[in-house]
C-alpha positions in Angstrom: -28.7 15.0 -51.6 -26.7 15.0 -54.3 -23.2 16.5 -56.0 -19.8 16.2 -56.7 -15.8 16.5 -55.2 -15.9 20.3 -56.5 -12.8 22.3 -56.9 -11.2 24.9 -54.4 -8.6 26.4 -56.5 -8.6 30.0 -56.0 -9.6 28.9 -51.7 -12.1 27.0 -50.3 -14.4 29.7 -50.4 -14.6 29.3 -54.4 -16.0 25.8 -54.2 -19.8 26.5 -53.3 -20.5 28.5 -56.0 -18.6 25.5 -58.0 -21.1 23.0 -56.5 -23.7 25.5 -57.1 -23.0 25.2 -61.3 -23.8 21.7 -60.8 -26.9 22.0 -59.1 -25.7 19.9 -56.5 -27.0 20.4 -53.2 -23.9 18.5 -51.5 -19.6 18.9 -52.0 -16.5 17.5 -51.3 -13.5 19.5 -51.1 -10.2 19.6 -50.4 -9.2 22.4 -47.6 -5.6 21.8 -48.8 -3.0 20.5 -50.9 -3.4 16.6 -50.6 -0.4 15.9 -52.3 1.9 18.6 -50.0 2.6 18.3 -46.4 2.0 21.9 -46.3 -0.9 22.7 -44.1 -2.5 26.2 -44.1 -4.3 28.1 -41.6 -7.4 29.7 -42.6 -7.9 33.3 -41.9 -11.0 34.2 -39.8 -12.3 36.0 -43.0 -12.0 33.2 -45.1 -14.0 30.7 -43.0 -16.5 33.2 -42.8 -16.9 33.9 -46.3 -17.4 30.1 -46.8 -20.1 29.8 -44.5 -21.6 32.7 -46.1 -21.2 31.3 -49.7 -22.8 27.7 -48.2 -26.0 29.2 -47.4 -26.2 31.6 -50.0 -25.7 28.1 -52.3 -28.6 26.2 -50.3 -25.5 23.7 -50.0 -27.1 20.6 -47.2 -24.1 19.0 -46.7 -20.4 20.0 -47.5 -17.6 17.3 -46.8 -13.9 17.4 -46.8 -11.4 14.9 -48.3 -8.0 14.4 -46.5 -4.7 14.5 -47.9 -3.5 11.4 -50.2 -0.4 11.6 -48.0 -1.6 10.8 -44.6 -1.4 6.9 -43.6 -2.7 6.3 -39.8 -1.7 2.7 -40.4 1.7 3.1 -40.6 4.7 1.4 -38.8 7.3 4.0 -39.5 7.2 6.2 -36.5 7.9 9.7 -38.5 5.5 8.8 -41.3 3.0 8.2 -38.3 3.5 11.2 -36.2 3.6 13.9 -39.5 0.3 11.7 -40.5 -1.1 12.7 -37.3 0.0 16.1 -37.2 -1.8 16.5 -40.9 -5.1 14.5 -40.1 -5.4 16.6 -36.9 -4.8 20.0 -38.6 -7.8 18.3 -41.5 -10.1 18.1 -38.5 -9.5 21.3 -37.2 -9.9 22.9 -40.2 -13.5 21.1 -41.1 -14.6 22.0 -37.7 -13.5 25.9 -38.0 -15.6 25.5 -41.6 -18.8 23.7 -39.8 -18.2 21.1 -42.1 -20.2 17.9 -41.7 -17.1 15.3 -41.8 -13.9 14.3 -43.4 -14.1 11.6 -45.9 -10.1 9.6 -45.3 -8.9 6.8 -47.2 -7.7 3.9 -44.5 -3.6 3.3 -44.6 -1.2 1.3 -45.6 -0.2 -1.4 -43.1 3.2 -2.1 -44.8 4.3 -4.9 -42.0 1.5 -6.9 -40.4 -2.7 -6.2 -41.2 -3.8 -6.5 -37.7 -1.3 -4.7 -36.3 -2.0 -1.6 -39.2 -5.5 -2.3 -38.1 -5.2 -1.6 -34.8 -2.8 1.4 -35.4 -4.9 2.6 -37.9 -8.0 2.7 -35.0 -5.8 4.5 -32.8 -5.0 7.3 -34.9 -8.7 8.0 -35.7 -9.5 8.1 -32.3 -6.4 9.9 -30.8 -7.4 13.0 -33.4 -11.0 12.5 -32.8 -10.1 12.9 -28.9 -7.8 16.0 -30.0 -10.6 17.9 -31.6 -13.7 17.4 -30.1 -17.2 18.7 -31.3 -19.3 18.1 -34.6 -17.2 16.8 -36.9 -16.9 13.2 -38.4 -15.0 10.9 -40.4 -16.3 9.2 -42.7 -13.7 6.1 -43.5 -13.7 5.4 -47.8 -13.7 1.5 -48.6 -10.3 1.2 -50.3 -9.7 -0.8 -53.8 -7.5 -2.8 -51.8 -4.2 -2.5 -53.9 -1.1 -3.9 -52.1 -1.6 -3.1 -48.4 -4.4 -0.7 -48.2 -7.0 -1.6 -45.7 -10.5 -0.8 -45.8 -11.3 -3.1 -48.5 -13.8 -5.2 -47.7 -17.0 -4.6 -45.2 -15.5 -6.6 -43.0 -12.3 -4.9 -43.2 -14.3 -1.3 -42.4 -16.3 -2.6 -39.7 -13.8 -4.5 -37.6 -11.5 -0.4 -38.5 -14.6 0.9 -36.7 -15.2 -1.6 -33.7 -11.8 -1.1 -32.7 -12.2 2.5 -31.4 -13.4 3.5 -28.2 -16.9 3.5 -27.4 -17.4 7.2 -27.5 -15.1 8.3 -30.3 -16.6 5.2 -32.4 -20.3 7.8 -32.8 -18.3 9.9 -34.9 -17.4 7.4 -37.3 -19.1 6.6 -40.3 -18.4 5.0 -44.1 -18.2 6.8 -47.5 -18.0 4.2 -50.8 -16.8 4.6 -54.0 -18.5 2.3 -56.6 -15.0 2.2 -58.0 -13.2 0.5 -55.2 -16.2 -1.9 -54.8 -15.9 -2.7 -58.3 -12.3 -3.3 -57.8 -12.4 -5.3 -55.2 -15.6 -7.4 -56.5 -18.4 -6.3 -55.0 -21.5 -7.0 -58.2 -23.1 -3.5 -58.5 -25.1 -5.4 -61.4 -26.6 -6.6 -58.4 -26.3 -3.7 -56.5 -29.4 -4.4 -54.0 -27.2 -7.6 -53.1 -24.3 -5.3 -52.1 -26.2 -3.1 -49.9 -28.2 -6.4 -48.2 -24.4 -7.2 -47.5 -23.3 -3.6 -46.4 -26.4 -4.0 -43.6 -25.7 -7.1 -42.4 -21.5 -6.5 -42.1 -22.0 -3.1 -40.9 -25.3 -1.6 -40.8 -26.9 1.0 -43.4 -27.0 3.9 -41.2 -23.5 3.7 -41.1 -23.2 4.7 -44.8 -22.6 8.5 -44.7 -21.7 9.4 -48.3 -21.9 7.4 -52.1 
C-alpha cells in the first residue's frame, strides 16, 4: 500500500477523496486540531459518511496521527492527565471511524529517561485498557531532539516491552526516514537499517513507512 498524511480541512470525511487525487490506496489524517487541546465529537452522520467515502475510495488502510500536544512521558501531573484525556478521546475517535491505528510520537521525559520510559508505557497501556477493540498504535521513532524518546530501536522496543502482555499486541512501529536520518541511521544503506530494525525489534512490528 501506498499514500500520503492527506488533509481533513473541511472534516474528516473530506480526506478520502483527498487520498483518492493521489492515487494512494492508504492515509493518514488528523481527526482534530493537533496543535489545540480542543477535542471534537463526531456526529453519528459524520463517521458514517467517512466510512462511506473509504470504500467508495478503495482506501486499504486509513491511519490517524495524534495531537503534537500530547506527551505520555511527562512528569508534570496536569500535562499528564490532559495528555491522557486527549490520547484517549484520539482512540476513541479512530475506533468510532474503524480506523486501523493511531500513529503517536513518544514524549518528552523532561526529568529522568527511564523513568519517562516507564511513564510513557503506562499511558499507552492505561488508554489502550480504556478503549478496547480494533484499534492500534503505532509508536513514530522520534529524531531525538532534547528529550524525546523513541529515538533509537532500542529506545522503541524497550517503549514496547514495558507494557503489559496483552495491551503490548496492539502496539506496533511507524518510521519516518527523516528522524532516522536525523538520528543516524544510513538509508544509503538502507537494507542495513532494516537487518537492524529485525534484529532490535522484529519486522513485523513495522506497521507504517
Amino acid at each position: 500500500m501506498l499514500g500520503a498524511h492527506v488533509s481533513s480541512q473541511g472534516g474528516v470525511a473530506a480526506a478520502p477523496a483527498r487520498g483518492r487525487a493521489l492515487r494512494a490506496t492508504a492515509i493518514q489524517l488528523f481527526t482534530k486540531t493537533p496543535n489545540q487541546w480542543r477535542e471534537p465529537t463526531l456526529a453519528a452522520a459524520t463517521i458514517e459518511q467517512f466510512k462511506s467515502e473509504v470504500r467508495r475510495h478503495r482506501l486499504e488502510a486509513v491511519v490517524a496521527h495524534d495531537s503534537y500536544l500530547i506527551n505520555l512521558a511527562s512528569p508534570h501531573p496536569v500535562l499528564r492527565t490532559r495528555s491522557m484525556q486527549s490520547f484517549r478521546s484520539e482512540l476513541e475517535r479512530s475506533r468510532a471511524l474503524g480506523l486501523h491505528a493511531v500513529v503517536s510520537h513518544p514524549g518528552n521525559y523532561m526529568d529522568d529517561r527511564d523513568a519517562g520510559l516507564e511513564r510513557n508505557a503506562r499511558g499507552y497501556a492505561e488508554c489502550l485498557a480504556a478503549v478496547p477493540g480494533e484499534v492500534q498504535v503505532w509508536i513514530e521513532g522520534t529524531a531525538g531532539s532534547g528529550t524525546a524518546l523513541g529515538a533509537t530501536f532500542e529506545q522503541l522496543r524497550d517503549l514496547r516491552n514495558a507494557m503489559p502482555d496483552e495491551i503490548r499486541t496492539r502496539v506496533g512501529f511507524c518510521l519516518d526516514t527523516a528522524h532516522l536520518h536525523a538520528v543516524g541511521y544510513d538509508l544509503a544503506q538502507v537494507e542495513h537499517v532494516w537487518e537492524e530494525f529485525d534484529r532490535v525489534v522484529g519486522f513485523d512490528l513495522l506497521k507504517c513507512l
